[in-house]
PLY file of the C-alpha trace (Angstrom):
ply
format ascii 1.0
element vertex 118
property float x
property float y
property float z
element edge 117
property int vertex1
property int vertex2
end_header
0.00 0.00 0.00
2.97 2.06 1.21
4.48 1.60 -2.52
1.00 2.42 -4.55
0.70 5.51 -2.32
4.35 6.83 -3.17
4.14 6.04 -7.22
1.00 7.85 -7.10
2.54 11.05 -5.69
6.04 10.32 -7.86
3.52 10.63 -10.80
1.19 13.42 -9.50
4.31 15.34 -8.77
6.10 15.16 -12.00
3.23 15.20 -14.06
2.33 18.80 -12.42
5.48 19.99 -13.55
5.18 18.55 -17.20
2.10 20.29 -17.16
3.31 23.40 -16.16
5.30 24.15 -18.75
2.44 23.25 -21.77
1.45 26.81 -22.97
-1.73 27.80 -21.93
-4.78 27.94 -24.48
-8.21 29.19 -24.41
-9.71 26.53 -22.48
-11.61 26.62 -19.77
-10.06 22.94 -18.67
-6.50 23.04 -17.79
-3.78 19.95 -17.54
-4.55 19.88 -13.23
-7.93 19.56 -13.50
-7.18 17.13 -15.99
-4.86 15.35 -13.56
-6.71 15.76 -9.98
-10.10 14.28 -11.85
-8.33 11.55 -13.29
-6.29 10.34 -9.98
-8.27 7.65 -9.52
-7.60 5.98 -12.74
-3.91 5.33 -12.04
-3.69 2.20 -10.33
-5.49 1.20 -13.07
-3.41 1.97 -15.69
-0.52 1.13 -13.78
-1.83 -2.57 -13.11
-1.36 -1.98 -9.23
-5.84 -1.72 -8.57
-9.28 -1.95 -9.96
-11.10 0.67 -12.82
-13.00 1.30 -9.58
-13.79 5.11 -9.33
-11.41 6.34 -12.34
-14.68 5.87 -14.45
-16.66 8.48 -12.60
-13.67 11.11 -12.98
-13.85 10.19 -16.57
-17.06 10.99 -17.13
-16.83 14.05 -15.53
-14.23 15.69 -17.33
-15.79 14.18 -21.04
-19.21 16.71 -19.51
-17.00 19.17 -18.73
-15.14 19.46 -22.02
-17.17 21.37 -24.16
-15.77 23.63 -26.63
-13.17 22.31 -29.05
-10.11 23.86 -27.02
-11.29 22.23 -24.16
-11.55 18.94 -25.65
-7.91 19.74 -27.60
-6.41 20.89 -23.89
-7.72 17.09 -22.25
-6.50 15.35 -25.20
-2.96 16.75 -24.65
-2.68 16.71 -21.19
-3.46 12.82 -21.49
-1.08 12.22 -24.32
1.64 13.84 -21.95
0.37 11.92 -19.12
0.41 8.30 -20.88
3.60 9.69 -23.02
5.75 10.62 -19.81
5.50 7.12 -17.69
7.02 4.09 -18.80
4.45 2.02 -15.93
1.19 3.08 -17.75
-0.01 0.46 -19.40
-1.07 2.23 -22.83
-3.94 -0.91 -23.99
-5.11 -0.10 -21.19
-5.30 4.07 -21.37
-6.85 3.79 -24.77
-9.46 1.09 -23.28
-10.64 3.48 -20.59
-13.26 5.66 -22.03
-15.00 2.90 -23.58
-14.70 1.03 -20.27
-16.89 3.58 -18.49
-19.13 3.76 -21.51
-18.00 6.37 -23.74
-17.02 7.03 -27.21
-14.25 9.95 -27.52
-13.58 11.28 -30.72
-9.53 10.41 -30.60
-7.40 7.67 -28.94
-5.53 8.24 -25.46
-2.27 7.72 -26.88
1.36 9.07 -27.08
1.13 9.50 -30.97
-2.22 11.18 -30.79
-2.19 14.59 -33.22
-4.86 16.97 -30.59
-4.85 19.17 -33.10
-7.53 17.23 -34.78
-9.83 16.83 -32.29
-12.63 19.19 -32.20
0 1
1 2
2 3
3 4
4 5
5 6
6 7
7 8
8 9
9 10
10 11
11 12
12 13
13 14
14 15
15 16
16 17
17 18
18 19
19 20
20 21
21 22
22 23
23 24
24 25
25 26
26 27
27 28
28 29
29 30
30 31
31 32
32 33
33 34
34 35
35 36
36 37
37 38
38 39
39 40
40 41
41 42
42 43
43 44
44 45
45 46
46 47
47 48
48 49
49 50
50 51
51 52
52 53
53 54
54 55
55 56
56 57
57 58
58 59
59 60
60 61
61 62
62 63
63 64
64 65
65 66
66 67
67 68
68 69
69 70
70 71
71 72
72 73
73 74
74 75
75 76
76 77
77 78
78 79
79 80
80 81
81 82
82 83
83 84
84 85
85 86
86 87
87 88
88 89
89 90
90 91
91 92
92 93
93 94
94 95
95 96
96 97
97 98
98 99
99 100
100 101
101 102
102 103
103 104
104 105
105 106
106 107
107 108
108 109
109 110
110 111
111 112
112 113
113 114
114 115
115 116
116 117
């Protein structure tokens, strides 16, 4: 539990300062938001727990992301997120949204151009 509890700081810490230097858009939704609703999700992704509540932070952020920026500003703060840790399991990333039931117009990915989302 002790080990869970540290990589999940280690990777809240330095993805916070990834973030911080992305250049800010127009969007309402910004890379911490981004980060603190999607918490949950990472023992999941890292294989160390359950989808358990990472699927309500999901959603959330998919109702929250309404204008194309928005949706453009998610999209890139996830492909830094799943692009910056080696222990993300990307199948697994990609998988998410339709594991909580939803259909997002790109794929969670590294290799992902966000410029095409809209």
């Amino acid at each position: 539990m002790a080990g869970l509890i540290k990589l999940m700081s280690t990777v809240l810490v330095a993805a916070m300062l990834v973030f911080a230097v992305i250049p800010s858009t127009e969007a309402a939704i910004g890379c911490g938001t981004v980060l603190t609703t999607l918490s949950p999700c990472i023992p999941y992704l890292t294989i160390q727990g359950p989808l358990g509540g990472c699927c309500d932070g999901v959603k959330r952020l998919y109702a929250a992301a309404k204008t194309t920026a928005d949706r453009q500003t998610v999209c890139g703060c996830l492909k830094k997120l799943v692009g910056s840790y080696s222990n993300i399991n990307l199948p697994r990333a990609a998988g998410v949204p339709a594991q909580c039931g939803l259909n997002i117009p790109y794929k969670i990915s590294p290799s992902t151009d966000c410029a095409k989302v809209i």
